[in-house]
Phi, psi and omega in degrees: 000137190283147150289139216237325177281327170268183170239057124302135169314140160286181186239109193244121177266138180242116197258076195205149187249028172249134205281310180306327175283326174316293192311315198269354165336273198313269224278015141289321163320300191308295160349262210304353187070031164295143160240133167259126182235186209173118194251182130210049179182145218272343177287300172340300177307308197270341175279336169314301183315315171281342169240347142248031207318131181284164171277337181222189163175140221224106188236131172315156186272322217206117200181116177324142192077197180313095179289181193306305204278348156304325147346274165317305181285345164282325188293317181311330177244031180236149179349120168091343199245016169293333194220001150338111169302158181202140153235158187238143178242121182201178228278146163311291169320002195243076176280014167289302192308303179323289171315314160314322171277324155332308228251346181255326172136000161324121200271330197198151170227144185242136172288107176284125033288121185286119130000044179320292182347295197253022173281003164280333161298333190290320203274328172254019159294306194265055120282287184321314169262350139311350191248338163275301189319308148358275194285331181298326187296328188268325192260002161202141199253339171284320160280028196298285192283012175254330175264011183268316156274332174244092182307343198246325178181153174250154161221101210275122174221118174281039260274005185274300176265011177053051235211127152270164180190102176268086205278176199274347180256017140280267207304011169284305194278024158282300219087072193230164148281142188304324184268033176288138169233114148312138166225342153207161180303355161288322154332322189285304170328335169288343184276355200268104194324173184288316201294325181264346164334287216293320146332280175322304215284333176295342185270298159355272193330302174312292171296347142290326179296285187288353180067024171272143173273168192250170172202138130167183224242132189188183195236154182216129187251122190291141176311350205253349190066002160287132177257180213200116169281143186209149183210130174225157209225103202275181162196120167305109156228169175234117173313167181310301216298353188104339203264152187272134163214135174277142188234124191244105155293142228197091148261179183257114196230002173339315183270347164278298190305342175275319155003272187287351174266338152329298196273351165311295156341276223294338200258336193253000175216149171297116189281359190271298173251029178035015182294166154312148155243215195281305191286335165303295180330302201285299149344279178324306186297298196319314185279339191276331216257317172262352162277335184266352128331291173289340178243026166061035159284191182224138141194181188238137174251122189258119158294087172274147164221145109339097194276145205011061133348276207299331189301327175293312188304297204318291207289315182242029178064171207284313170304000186253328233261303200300307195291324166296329175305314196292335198280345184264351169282314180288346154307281206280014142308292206285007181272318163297120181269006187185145163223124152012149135243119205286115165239084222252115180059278170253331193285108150297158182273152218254126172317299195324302181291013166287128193288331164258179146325113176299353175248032177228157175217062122245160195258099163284142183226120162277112170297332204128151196053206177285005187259077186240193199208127184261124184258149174255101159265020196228023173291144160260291179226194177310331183305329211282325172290332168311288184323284217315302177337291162338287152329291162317304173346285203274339169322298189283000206282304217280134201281163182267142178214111156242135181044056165070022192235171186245158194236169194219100155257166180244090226243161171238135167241125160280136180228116161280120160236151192301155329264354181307336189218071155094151207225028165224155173326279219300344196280312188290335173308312205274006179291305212287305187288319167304320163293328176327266177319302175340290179295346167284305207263358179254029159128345183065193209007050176221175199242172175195123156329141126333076181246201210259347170279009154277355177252014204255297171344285185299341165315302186284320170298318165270345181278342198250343186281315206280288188326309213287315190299319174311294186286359181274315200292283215268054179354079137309320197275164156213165166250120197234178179222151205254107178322152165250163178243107174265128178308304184300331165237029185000081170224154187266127191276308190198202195192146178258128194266154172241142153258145172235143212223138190223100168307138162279330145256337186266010181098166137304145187266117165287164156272020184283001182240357191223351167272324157281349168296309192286331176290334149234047152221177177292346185319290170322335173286324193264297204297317190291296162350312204258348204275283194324292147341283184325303206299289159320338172261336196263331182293329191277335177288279208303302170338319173283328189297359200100331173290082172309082180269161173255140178227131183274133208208112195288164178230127210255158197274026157276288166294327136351297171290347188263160212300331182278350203285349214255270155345294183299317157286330196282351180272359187285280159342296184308300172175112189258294172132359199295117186263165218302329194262066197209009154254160163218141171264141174262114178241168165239161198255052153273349176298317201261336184287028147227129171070059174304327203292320156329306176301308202281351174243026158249300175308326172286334176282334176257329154347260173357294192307353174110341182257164171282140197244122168238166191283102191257154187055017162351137155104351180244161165064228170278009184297145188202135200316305175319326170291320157346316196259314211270336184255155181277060160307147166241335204209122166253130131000001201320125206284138165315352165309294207317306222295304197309292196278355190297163191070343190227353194224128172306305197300295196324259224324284135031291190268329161284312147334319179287296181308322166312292174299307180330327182273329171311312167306317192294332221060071171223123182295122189251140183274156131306056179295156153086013164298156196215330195208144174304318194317318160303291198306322169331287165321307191289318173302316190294328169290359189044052156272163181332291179193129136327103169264176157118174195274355161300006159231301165211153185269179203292178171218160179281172135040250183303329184295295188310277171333324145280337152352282166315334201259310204260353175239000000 
């Protein structure tokens, strides 16, 4: 054991197989006057070991081969090596390991990223008290196995005299002056908060009635009002003379224990809005589950999504985005009215990180994102979640204002209940999260029950997603066109390609059902991809035949944003062989209302390129003049509602007409969609639009179909 009092270097072995962490060890240690040696595998170690034993050793948790703690437990049964400090390092997160290295024979563990600043203090705190614990083991033998656990201080209770004995470094970690005198054990009891007493004096009683040592753990508030985590550990001995005494060891554990809540923080809560997070939930839910089981209770799991969320990050980035979350997390705080308290193995969760109140119970929980989860446990029926629903409503009804600008949310929630719609976590969460989506498609801000035909729904909604991917792979899709017609020489110009997809048992398919399925999924990409591709091939084939056709080819706002779309046409074109001015993209102006400026240098590059961009459904949705002015249009669209009433309806004829000229104004070539009766057709011509789609000439066609088209018209 080094002696401390001389200046001999202490001898520190460092035990890790990453060179780097080795490296900045030593010359922090050296700095400090450490002689440092340096292994980096745990067989390394213990043969190190047996021919030089070090005064300490700082040994990794997770290591190729043999780990720190077979590593530990080994060093522990070798000569010398029993009473060695060994502290072991390992990640914040890894509280098992913690509990492991103890459990391997560890005097201490330090945390990774290690604190180089202050381990060299550290290191020689535990020499220091390594050197004390040396001599108490060697110079009092009755506290031999007492001093094996607590390095910092003892207290001796005689209980045949009633005799206490408080040595001066326990009345250090009391905050006391050495010369304070006990005269009974009731005394010790003032420092002991009111709530935990009742604790203490039961662990006593017990260990006095059976003569079992004891162990546990508790806070003690210092005359100075510092409180202090203290864990103490008794043992029944008896003396020559016959009379009993308990040797109760007393450390100070305060700095593990904020550690451990640390690591507590970090694995059971959200760092953004400090709510529970997804692994509290599941705990929770577990437990929630067994209790309402046990008293025959109800309770509800509220599914929140936030409705178009992401368009505020795209349009005011993630830091404006992070701060409506937090402020839209503390609104629907204040809709909870109670939170639970979660006890995960021997451990309670430390009152502090709770984002509520520990006596109340319901739970906000953040999943991630816009995505959070309300638990009701305290319901009688359906009203008390109706009222939350409410709450919930109205809370968020009231606009959000950052940097002078005001935000507008919106929430769709799904609700699942306990024991009706599933008696487990994952069934009821994915019941919750299934109502959810339910209420996005029936309109957002709205709420929507559970019922057991969402789940027939979501059945069918993934067996037809798995078919759809089965149908990109087996050419299943086709492509079929939809003629365009130009008025002034009622001639076929071009064509807009549709994709169609012909079940092999089911039929056709629309693509009002298999397109937006694709579009939530990853799907939309590779499909928008092969739709394009045909299309450019099958257009270059008419093209050699003699047909100059132009083909229109839509672009969904998913493919619009990825980042490859630029690529994709230009390797379509290429080869295909089609040149560039014989496409047109078809876009909707769900394209531009996020990130114009972005949308207007995606649109301008395909511009360069050579093809044409048109506006598709004009006249719907968010339109608005200004993209007209803002964007590189070649072609506007007029959507068939307008199309469908002209001549018989004022306002239609009225709103077609307008559009007509505007585009005329613009220079912008304008389309007809949805002609149907000559009464259309009529109208257009006398308005002079451009060109004509619709079934008064033809409906879309396949392939082959098309291709005789071409020949008969």
């Amino acid at each position: 054991m080094i002696n401390l009092s001389e200046k001999k270097p202490a001898k520190v072995l460092v035990v890790d197989d990453d060179e780097m962490i080795r490296f900045l060890i030593r010359e922090t240690l050296q700095e400090s006057h450490f002689h440092v040696d340096e292994v980096e595998s745990g067989e390394a170690a213990i043969e190190y070991f047996l021919q030089t034993p070090p005064d300490i050793v700082l040994l990794d948790v997770i290591m190729q081969g043999m780990d720190g703690f077979e590593v530990c437990a080994q060093l522990r049964k070798q000569a010398g090596g029993k009473h060695v400090p060994i502290v072991m390092m390992t990640g914040l997160d890894d509280i098992d390991s913690i509990h492991h290295a103890y459990n391997s024979g560890a005097t201490d563990f330090t945390t990774k990223p290690i604190n180089y600043t202050i381990l060299a203090h550290r290191l020689r705190y535990m020499l220091r008290a390594g050197q004390l614990f040396e001599r108490l083991r060697r110079n009092e033998t009755r506290l031999s196995k007492a001093q094996q656990i607590a390095r910092l201080g003892y207290w001796e209770w005689n209980t045949s005299q009633n005799r206490l004995h408080i040595p001066s470094q326990t009345l250090a970690i009391l905050g006391l002056e050495p010369t304070t005198h006990f005269t009974s054990l009731r005394q010790l009891l003032h420092f002991i908060p009111l709530e935990e007493r009742p604790l203490l004096r039961k662990t006593f009683f017990k260990a006095l009635r059976t003569n079992q040592d004891f162990a546990i753990e508790h806070e003690i508030i210092t005359p100075n009002k510092q409180v202090k985590s203290i864990r103490q550990e008794g043992e029944l001995q008896q003396k020559d003379n016959g009379q009993k005494q308990w040797i109760v060891t007393i450390q100070d554990i305060s700095e593990r224990k904020k550690s451990e809540e640390k690591i507590i923080r970090l694995a059971y809560y959200d760092n953004l809005t400090t709510l529970p997070n997804r692994v509290f939930l599941q705990e929770y839910l577990n437990k929630l589950i067994e209790q309402a089981k046990r008293h025959h209770r109800l309770f509800a799991i509220l599914s929140l999504d936030l409705d178009h969320f992401k368009r505020i990050n795209n349009t005011w980035g993630q830091g404006v985005g992070n701060l409506l979350l937090q402020e839209a997390a503390r609104r629907l705080n204040q809709c909870v009215r109670t939170s639970d308290y979660l006890v995960r193995g021997n451990w309670a969760l430390p009152t502090d990180a709770y984002a509520q109140s520990i006596t109340k119970n319901d739970t906000l929980v953040r999943l991630g994102g816009d995505e959070f989860i309300l638990l009701l446990s305290d319901i009688k029926d359906l009203t008390g979640v109706q009222h939350a629903i409410r709450r919930i409503h109205k809370i968020l009804n009231a606009p959000f204002i950052l940097k002078k600008e005001r935000f507008y949310l919106t929430a769709s929630i799904g609700i699942s209940m306990f024991p009706n719609d599933g008696q487990t976590t994952d069934v009821l969460l994915a019941h919750a999260e299934m109502a959810m989506q339910h209420a996005k498609n029936a309109g957002r801000n709205t709420f929507e029950f559970f019922h057991p035909s969402m789940n027939v729904q979501a059945h069918q909604r993934l067996m037809l997603e798995n078919e759809l991917r089965k149908a990109l792979e087996n050419e299943e899709l086709e492509v079929y066109y939809q003629p365009k017609v130009e008025l002034k020489q009622n001639k076929t110009i071009g064509m807009e390609a549709l994709v169609r997809w012909q079940h092999p048992e089911k039929g056709m398919i629309s693509p009002a059902t298999f397109i937006p399925l694709a579009e939530e999924t990853d799907l939309i990409y590779s499909l928008g991809e092969w739709v394009l591709r045909r299309a450019c091939k099958d257009t270059k084939q008419w093209n050699n035949a003699g047909y100059p056709l132009k083909v229109a080819v839509n672009l969904s706002v998913l493919q619009f944003k990825n980042t490859e779309l630029l690529n994709t046409v230009r390797n379509a074109l290429e080869d295909s062989g089609l040149g560039a001015q014989y496409l047109e993209l078809e876009i909707t102006e769900g394209v531009l209302l996020e990130d114009s400026d972005n949308s207007k240098t995606i649109l301008s590059k395909l511009k360069n390129m050579g093809l044409k961009i048109a506006l598709d459904d004009f006249g719907t949705g968010y339109s608005s003049l200004s993209y007209l002015k803002k964007f590189p249009f070649d072609t506007l669209k007029i959507d068939q509602s307008f199309v469908r009433d002209v001549g018989t309806d004022q306002d239609s004829s009225a709103l077609a007409s307008a559009i007509i000229a505007l585009s005329k104004c613009l220079n912008l070539k304008v389309v007809a969609e949805g002609v149907e009766t000559s009464v259309q057709l009529e109208f257009m011509k006398k308005h002079q639009c451009n060109e004509i789609q619709g079934y008064f000439f033809s409906a879309p066609l396949s392939r082959q179909k098309f291709d005789a088209w071409l020949k008969s018209h």
